[in-house]
C-alpha positions, 0 to 999 in steps of 0.5 A, spaced: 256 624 200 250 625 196 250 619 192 252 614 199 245 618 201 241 616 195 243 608 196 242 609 204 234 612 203 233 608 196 232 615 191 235 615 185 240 620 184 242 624 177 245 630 175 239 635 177 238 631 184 246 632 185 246 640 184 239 641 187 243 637 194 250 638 193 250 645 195 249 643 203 256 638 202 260 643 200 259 648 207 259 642 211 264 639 216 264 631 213 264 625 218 266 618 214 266 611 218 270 607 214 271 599 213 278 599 211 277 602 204 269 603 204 265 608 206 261 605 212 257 611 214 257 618 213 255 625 216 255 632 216 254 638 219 253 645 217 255 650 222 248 654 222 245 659 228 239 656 230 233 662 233 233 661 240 228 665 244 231 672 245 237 670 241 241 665 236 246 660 238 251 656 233 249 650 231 251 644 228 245 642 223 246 635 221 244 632 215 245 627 210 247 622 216 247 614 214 249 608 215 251 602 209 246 595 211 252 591 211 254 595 217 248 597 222 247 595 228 255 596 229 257 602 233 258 606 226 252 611 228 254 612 235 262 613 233 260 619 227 255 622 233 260 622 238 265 625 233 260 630 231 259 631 239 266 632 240 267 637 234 261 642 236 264 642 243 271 644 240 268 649 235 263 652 242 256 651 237 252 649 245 246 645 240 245 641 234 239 640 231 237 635 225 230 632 222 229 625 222 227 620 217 227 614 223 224 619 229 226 613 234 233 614 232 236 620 235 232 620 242 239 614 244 244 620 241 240 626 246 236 629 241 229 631 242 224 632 239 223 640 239 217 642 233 212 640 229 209 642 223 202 642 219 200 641 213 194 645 210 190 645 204 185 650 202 179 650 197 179 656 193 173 654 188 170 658 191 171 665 194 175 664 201 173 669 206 177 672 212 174 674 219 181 678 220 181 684 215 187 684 210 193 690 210 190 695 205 197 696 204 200 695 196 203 688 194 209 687 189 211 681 185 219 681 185 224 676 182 227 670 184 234 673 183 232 680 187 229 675 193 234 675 198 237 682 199 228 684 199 225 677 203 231 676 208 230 683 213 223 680 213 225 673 214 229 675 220 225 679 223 221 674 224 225 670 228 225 674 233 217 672 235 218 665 233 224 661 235 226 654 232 229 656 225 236 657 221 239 664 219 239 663 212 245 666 207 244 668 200 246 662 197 241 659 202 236 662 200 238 662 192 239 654 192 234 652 197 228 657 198 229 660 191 231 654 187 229 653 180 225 646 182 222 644 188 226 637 191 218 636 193 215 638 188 219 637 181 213 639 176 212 644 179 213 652 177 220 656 178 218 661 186 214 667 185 215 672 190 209 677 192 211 682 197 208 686 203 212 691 206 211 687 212 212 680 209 212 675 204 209 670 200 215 664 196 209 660 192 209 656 186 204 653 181 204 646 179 198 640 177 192 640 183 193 633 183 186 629 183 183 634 178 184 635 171 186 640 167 186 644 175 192 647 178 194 648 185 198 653 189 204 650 193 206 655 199 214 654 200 215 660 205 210 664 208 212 670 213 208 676 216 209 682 221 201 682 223 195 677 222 193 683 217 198 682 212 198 675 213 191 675 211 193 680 206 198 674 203 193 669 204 187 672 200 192 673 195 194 666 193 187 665 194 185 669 188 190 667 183 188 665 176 187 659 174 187 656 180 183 652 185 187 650 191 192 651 196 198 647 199 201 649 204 206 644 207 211 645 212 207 650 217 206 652 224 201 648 228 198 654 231 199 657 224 192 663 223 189 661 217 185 656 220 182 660 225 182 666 220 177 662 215 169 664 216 168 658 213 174 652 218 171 647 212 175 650 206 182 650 210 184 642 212 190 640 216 193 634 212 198 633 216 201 633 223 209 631 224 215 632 227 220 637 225 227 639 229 229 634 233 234 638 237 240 637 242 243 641 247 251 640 246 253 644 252 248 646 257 249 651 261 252 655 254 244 654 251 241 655 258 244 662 259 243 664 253 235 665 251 231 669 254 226 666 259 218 669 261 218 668 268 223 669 274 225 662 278 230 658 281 231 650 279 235 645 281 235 641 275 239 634 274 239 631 267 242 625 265 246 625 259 250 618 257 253 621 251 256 627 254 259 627 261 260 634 262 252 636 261 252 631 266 250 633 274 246 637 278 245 644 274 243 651 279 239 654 273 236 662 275 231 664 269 229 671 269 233 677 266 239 675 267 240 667 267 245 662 269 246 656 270 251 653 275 253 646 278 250 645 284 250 639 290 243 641 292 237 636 291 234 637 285 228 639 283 227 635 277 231 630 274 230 629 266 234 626 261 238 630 256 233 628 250 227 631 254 231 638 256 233 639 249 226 638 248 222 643 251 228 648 251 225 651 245 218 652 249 214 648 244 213 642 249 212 642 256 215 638 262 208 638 266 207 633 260 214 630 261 212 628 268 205 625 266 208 621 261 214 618 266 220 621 263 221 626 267 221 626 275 218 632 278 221 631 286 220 638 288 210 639 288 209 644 282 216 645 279 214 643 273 209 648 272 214 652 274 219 651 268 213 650 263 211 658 265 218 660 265 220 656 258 214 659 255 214 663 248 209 667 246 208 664 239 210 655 237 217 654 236 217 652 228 222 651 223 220 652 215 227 648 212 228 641 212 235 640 212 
């Protein structure tokens, strides 16, 4: 799969490319197209628990999907998504989740787009100074073979306040978070690891493009219990040796450190893109289980093509104790399964849906309604690209 994978996305694929990716093939449940003898298309999904608000649902995480040019625009796409459908339905995973290398793609199949992610430089050529005071408490370097039983209590905990990520195992984080060459950054060092008591920092050192002789620190994962420990972490990387920059790729769009510069100059948003692309399998299995900010009722009905058993009318009560059962009342709301799977996750709201024309508001103020009982308190972001 990973040699079918380099053709489709056009990447050269050797020894180190296979044993850096393979590892996710090897845990996956494998779909395969065939036209007669050749493999035609190709999907897997990892069987994953995905961070809900108030809670985690098995998920299928979709990865290394394509499609051979001799064979698109046939139906093998949409036949491997309606297997991969049918086989999260049987193994009771209520969600799938993928990134998308074509974001127009995936909306047909049901996906929404649920997070998005930044990109941030920081200048530190010269001292960066913080307005929120950093933890005094101790920092530690520890190594990579150690990492996993120290950084994941943390890494866990942390999902509790911001959904949208994957529990990760021990082989997760030694070949991905922890691997010896970054797929993104491949000059760059093997991770280094500093650590709080109550967070983390995973970073690497690697060429500061643009200036010679300069080197640059990479933040591949940067977790924190309070603003104070993560200023601790961030002054921290500021003042490496040795260094003058800070790449922080891949972190979340209401991510303090902007905010925390006394100088917003020295930090720079490069980039702003999506990121988990979600989609409800089951959806009064995902509506009951994550917890809600405000007690209510809706009538909701939600137009899925792909998987008749979500489609209809949905009585949904929010609040401490949730459900989600068919109704014959009118609706409040009428969306389609892609935008549901979209705001599921609290990073989007539906008020903006309706404005856009995707979503039909029947019921006057029903969609601010939702937006107050899907809201979370902090953005829905995930650090894996799987």
């Amino acid at each position: 799969m990973v040699d079918f994978a380099g053709m489709v996305f056009h990447q050269r694929i050797g020894e180190s490319e296979y044993e850096r990716e393979s590892w996710r093939v090897r845990r996956a449940e494998r779909i395969g197209a065939y036209d007669g003898e050749t493999l035609a298309g190709q999907l897997a999904a990892m069987p994953a628990r995905l961070s809900v608000p108030g809670g985690f649902l098995d998920c299928s995480a979709v990865t290394f999907v394509g499609v051979l040019p001799t064979h698109r625009r046939r139906g093998v796409l949409t036949s491997m998504m309606d297997r991969m459908h049918a086989d999260a339905v049987a193994a009771g995973r209520p969600v799938a989740a993928l990134w998308a290398s074509e974001s127009v793609i995936y909306g047909r199949y049901g996906f929404g787009l649920a997070t998005r992610t930044i990109d941030m430089e920081v200048d530190t050529s010269r001292p960066l100074e913080l307005r929120t005071v950093p933890d005094p408490g101790p920092l530690r370097l520890v190594d990579a073979e150690s990492a996993p039983e120290i950084l994941d209590p943390l890494y866990t905990r942390s999902l509790a306040e911001r959904p949208g990520s994957l529990l990760r195992d021990t082989e997760w984080w030694t070949r991905d978070v922890l691997g010896s060459v970054d797929r993104e950054a491949p000059g760059a060092t093997e991770p280094r690891v500093v650590v709080h008591q109550g967070g983390y920092a995973v970073y690497r050192i690697q060429a500061n493009q643009g200036s010679e002789g300069e080197r640059a620190v990479r933040v591949g994962d940067l977790v924190a219990e309070t603003p104070r420990i993560e200023a601790a972490l961030w002054r921290y990387l500021a003042e490496i040796d040795l260094t003058s920059r800070i790449l922080a790729p891949g972190r979340p769009v209401d991510d303090l450190l902007p905010h925390m510069a006394a100088d917003p100059d020295q930090v720079t948003i490069k980039g702003d893109y999506g990121a988990l692309w979600l989609r409800l399998i089951d959806v009064p299995a995902a509506i009951r289980a994550r917890s809600w900010a405000a007690d209510d009722t809706f009538v909701l009905e939600v137009r899925d093509a792909r998987i008749p058993a979500n489609e209809g009318r949905w009585r949904v009560k929010t609040g401490p104790a949730p459900s989600c059962d068919r109704t014959a009342d009118s609706p409040d709301l009428t969306l389609p399964a892609a935008d549901l799977a979209a705001v599921y996750l609290g990073g989007n709201r539906v008020t903006t849906l309706v404005r856009v024309g995707t979503v039909a508001e029947h019921t006057p103020s029903a969609a601010a309604r939702l937006d107050a009982a899907l809201a979370v308190p902090l953005a829905p972001f995930i650090a894996d690209d799987f």
